[in-house]
Residue frames relative to the residue before (quaternion, step in Angstrom):
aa qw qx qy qz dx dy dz
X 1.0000 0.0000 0.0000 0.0000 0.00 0.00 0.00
X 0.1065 -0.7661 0.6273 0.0902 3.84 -1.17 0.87
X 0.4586 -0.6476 0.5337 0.2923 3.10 -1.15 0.80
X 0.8217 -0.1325 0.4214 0.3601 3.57 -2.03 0.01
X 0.8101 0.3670 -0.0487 0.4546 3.19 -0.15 -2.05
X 0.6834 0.3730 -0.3173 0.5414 4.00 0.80 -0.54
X 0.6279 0.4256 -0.4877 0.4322 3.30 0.54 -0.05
X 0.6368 0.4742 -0.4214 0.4383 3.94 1.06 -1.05
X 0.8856 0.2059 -0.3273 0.2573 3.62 0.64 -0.29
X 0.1857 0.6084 -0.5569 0.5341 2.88 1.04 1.46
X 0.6985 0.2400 -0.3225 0.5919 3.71 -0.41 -0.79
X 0.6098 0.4259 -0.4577 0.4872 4.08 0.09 -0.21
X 0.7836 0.3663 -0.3081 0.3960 3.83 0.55 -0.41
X 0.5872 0.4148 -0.3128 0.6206 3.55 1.39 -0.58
X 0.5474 -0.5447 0.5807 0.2577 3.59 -0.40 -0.66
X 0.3632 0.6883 -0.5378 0.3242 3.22 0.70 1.34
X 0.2209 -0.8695 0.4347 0.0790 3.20 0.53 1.02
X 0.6240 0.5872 -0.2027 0.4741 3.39 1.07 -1.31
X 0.7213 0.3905 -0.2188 0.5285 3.59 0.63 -1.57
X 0.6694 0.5023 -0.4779 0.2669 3.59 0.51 -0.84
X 0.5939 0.6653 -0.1590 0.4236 3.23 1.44 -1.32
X 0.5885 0.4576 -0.3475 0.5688 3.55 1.14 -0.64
X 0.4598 0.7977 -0.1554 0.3579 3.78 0.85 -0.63
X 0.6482 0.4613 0.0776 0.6009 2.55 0.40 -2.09
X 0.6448 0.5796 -0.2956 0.4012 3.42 0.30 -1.17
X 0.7678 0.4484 -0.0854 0.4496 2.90 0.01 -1.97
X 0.7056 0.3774 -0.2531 0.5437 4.05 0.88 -0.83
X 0.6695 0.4064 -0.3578 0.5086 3.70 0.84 -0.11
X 0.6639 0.2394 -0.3716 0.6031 4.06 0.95 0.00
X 0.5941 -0.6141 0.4203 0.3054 3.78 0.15 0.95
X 0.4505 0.6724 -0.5408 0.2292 3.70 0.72 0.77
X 0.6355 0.2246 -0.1963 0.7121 3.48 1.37 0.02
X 0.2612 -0.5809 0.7367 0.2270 2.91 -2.07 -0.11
X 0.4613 -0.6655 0.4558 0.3695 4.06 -0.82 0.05
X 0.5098 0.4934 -0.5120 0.4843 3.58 1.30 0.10
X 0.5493 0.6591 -0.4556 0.2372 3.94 0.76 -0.50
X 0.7359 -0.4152 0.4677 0.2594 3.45 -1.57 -0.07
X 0.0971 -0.8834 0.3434 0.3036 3.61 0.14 0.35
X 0.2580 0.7525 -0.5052 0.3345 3.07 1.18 0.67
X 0.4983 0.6631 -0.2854 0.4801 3.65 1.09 -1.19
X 0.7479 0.2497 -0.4216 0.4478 3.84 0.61 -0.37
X 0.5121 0.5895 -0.5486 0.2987 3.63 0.28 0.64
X 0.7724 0.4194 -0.2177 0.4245 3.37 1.26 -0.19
X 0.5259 0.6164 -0.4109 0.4179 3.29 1.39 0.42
X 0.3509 -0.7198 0.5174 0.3017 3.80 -1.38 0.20
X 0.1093 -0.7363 0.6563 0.1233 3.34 -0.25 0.90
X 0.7098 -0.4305 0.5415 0.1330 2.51 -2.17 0.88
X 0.1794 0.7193 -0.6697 -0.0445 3.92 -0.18 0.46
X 0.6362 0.4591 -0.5332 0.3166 3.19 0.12 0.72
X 0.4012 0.6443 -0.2719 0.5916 3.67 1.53 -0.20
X 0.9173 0.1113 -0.1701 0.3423 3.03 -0.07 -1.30
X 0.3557 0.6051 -0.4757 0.5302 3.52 1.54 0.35
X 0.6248 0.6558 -0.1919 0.3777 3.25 0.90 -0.55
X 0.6427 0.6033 -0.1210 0.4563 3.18 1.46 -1.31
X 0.7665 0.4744 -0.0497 0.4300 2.49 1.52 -1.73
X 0.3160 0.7525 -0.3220 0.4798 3.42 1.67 -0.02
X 0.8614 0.3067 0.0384 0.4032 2.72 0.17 -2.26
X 0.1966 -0.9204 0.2767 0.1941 3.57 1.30 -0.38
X 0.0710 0.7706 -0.5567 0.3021 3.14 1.40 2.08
């Protein structure tokens, strides 16, 4: 089992820009916590407009 948070810093070490950002995403609007299961992000709606956004702007 991986947490939330091992999964954001994975895609932060490989270059998953996209996933890390979904992540990020999802842990900055309280739909996850990083202590969680990452299973839990298959069932969330991100925002792809936000985080396309994010990913624009590079925050």
């Amino acid at each position: 089992m991986s947490t939330v948070g091992e999964i954001l810093q994975l895609a932060i070490e490989t270059d998953m820009q996209g996933l890390a950002y979904c992540v990020f995403w999802a842990i900055s609007e309280c739909k996850v916590s990083a202590e969680e299961n990452s299973e839990i992000l298959d069932n969330i709606d991100y925002d792809e407009e936000t985080i396309a956004r994010m990913i624009t702007k590079d925050i």
